[in-house]
C-alpha positions in Angstrom: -77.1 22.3 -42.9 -76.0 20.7 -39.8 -77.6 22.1 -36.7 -75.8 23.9 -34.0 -75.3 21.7 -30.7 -73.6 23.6 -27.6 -72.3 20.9 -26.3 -70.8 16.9 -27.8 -70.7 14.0 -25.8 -68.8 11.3 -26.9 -68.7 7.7 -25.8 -71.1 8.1 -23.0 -71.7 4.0 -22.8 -68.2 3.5 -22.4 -67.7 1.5 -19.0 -64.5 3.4 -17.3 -65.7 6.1 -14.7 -63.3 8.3 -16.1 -65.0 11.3 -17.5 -62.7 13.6 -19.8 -63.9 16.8 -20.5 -62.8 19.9 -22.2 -63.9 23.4 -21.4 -62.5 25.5 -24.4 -62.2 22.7 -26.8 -63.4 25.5 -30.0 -63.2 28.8 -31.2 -66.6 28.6 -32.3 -69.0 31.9 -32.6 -72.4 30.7 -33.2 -74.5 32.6 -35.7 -76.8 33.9 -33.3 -74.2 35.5 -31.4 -72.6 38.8 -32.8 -74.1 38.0 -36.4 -71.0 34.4 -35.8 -68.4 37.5 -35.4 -66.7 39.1 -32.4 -64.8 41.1 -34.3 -61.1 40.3 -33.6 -59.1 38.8 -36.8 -58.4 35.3 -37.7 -55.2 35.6 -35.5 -56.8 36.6 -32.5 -59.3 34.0 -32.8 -56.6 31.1 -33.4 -55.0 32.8 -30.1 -55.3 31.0 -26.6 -57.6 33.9 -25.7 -60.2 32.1 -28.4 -59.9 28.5 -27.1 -57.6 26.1 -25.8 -55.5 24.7 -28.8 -54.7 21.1 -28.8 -57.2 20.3 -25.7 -59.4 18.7 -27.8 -57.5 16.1 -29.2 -55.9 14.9 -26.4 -59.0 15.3 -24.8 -60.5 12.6 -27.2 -57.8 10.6 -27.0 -57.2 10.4 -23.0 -61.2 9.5 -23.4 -60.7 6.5 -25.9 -57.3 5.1 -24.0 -59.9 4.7 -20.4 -62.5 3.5 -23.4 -64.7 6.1 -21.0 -66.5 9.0 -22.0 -65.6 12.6 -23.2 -67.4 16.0 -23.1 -66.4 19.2 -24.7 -68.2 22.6 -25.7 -68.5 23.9 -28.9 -68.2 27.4 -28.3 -65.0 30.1 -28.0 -64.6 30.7 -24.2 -64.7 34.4 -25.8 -68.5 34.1 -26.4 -69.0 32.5 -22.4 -66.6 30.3 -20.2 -68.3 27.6 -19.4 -65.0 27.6 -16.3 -66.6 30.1 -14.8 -68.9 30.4 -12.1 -72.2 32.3 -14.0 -71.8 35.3 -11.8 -67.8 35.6 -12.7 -66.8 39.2 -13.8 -64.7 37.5 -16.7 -67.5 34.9 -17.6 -68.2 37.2 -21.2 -64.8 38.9 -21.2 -64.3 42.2 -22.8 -60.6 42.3 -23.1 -58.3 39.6 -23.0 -54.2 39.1 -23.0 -54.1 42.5 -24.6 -57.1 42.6 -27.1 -60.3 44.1 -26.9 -63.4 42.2 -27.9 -65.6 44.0 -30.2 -68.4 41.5 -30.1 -68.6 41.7 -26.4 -69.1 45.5 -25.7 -72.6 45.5 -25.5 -73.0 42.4 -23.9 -75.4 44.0 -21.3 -77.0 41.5 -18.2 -79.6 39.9 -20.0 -77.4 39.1 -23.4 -74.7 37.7 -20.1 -78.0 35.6 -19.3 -79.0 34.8 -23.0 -75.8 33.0 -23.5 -76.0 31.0 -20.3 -79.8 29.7 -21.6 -77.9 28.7 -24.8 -74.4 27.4 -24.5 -73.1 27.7 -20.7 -76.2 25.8 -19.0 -76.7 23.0 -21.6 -72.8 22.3 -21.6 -73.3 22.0 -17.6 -76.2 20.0 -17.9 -74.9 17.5 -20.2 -71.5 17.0 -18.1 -73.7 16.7 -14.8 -75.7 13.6 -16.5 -72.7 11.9 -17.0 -72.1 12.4 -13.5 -75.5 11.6 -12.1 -75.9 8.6 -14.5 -73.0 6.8 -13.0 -73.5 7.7 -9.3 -77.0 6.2 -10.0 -75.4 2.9 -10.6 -73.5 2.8 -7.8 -69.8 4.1 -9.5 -67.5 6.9 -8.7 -66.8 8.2 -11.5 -63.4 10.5 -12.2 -63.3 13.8 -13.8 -60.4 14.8 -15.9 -60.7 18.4 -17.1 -58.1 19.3 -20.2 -56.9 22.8 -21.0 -53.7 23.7 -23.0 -51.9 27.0 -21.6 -49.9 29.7 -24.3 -46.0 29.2 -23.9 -45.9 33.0 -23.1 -48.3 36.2 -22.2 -47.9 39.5 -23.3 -45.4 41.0 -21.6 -44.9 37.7 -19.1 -42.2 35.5 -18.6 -41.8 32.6 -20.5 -43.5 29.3 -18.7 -41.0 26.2 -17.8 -43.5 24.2 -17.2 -44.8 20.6 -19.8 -47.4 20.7 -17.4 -50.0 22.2 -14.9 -51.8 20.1 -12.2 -54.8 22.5 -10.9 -56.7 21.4 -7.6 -58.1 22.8 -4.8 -59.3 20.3 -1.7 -59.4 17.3 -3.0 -55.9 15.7 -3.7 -57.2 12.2 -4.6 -55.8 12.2 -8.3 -53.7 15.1 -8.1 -51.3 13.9 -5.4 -50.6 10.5 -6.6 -50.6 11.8 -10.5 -47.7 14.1 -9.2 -46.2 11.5 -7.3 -46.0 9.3 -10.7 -44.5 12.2 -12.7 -42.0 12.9 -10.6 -39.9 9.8 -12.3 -40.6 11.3 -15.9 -38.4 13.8 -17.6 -40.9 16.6 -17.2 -41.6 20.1 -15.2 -44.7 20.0 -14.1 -46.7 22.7 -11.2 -48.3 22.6 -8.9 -51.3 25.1 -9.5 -49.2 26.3 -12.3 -49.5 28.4 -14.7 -52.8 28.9 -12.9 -54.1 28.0 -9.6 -57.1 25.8 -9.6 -58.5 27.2 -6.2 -61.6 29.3 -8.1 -64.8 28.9 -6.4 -67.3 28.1 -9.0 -65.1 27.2 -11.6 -66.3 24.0 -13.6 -64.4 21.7 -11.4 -65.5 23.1 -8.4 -69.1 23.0 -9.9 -68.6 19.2 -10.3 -66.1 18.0 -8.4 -65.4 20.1 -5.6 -69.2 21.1 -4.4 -70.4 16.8 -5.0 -67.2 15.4 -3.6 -66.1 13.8 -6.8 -62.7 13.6 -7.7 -61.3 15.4 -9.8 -58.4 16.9 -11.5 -57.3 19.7 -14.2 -54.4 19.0 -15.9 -53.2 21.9 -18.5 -50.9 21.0 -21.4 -48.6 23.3 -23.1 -50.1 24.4 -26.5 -46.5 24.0 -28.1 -46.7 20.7 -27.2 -49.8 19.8 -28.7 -50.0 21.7 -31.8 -50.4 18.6 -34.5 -52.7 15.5 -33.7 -50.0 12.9 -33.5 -48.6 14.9 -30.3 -52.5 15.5 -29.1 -52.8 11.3 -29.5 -49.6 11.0 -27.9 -49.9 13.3 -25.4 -53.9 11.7 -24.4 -52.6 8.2 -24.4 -49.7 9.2 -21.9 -51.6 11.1 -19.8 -54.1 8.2 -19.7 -51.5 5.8 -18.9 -49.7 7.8 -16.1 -53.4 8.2 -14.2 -54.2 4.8 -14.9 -50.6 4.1 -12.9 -51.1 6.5 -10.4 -54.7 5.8 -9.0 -53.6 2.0 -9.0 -50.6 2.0 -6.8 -52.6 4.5 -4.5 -55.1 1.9 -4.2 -52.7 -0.9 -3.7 
């Protein structure tokens, strides 16, 4: 039996200083949490509310175009969101787009702090040593967080957007990455569907709070749902930033 890791780290000798990383990337329940169960059905947990579908892949794609590293949990955001800060009301979420999370009633302060011990710190950790290891030789490195957003909410309007660029200070990526996108066939936000101005969120915890730079880009799940569109979908994305940071440095 394989062993349960919180966190995968893939390429992390590749040269670029791009660093691709992926927040929700599973819908993993680890066996020591809930008995593996939080109760919802195998719908629910296939839902957005579970994970970020599609992320992954083009996650792991975007990563292998740069030929730079990639970094991605391996647990539901259900059981702890690791883009939270670890004092965030919604870090262990009890309800969620309309369902209730049976696993999560009882999750009490010190289970809150158990599952930061297990999953949420080491996922942290393991993203700040890429960081620190290229700073450490003298690079800046990039972060490029990945998310995948649901088409529609419960009760919400559907979203127009392809895309969502989330930032909050720093504009170094995200302003010339919209710049470049504006001459392809897409509608993309601006802090859309989500704003990316959260204080302790995971790019702020990395980005914002070390002055790296940094960007969240969410794709729409639709978009994404086999892996020839994830591929796709990466090696675009990975293209258009390449473009983008180049002419800005021009």
């Amino acid at each position: 039996m394989t062993e349960y890791v919180p966190v995968t780290n893939i390429g992390a000798d590749r040269p670029a200083d791009w660093i691709v990383l992926c927040d929700h990337a599973t819908n993993i329940v680890p066996d020591f949490i809930a008995e593996g169960c939080l109760g919802l059905s195998v719908e629910d947990m296939a839902r957005h509310i579970a994970w970020d579908p599609g992320a992954l892949g083009v996650t792991q794609a975007m990563a292998e175009a740069f030929d730079g590293p990639a970094i991605h949990s391996n647990f539901s955001r259900l059981v702890i969101d690791p883009n939270r800060a670890d004092d965030d009301p919604t870090l262990v979420r009890k309800i969620y787009d309309g369902s209730i999370i049976p696993g999560n009633r009882n999750a009490d302060a010190d289970e809150v702090q158990r599952r930061i011990d297990l999953l949420y710190r080491p996922y942290h950790d393991g993203l700040r040593a890429l960081i620190d290891a290229r700073l450490a030789a003298g690079r800046t490195p990039r972060l490029i967080s990945i998310h995948s957003f649901t088409p529609q909410l419960i009760d919400e309007p559907p979203r127009p957007w392809e895309l969502g660029l989330l930032w909050d200070k720093d504009d170094r990526i995200f302003r010339p990455l919209m710049d470049r996108l504006a001459h392809e066939p897409l509608t993309v936000g601006d802090n859309e569907p989500y704003s990316g101005a959260l204080s302790g969120d995971c790019m702020w915890m990395h980005g914002t709070s070390r002055g790296i730079p940094h960007l969240l880009i969410e794709v729409r799940n639709d978009l994404i749902e086999t892996s020839d569109q994830q591929v796709s979908w990466g090696k675009e994305l990975a293209r258009w930033l390449t473009e983008a940071m180049e002419l800005a440095e021009s």
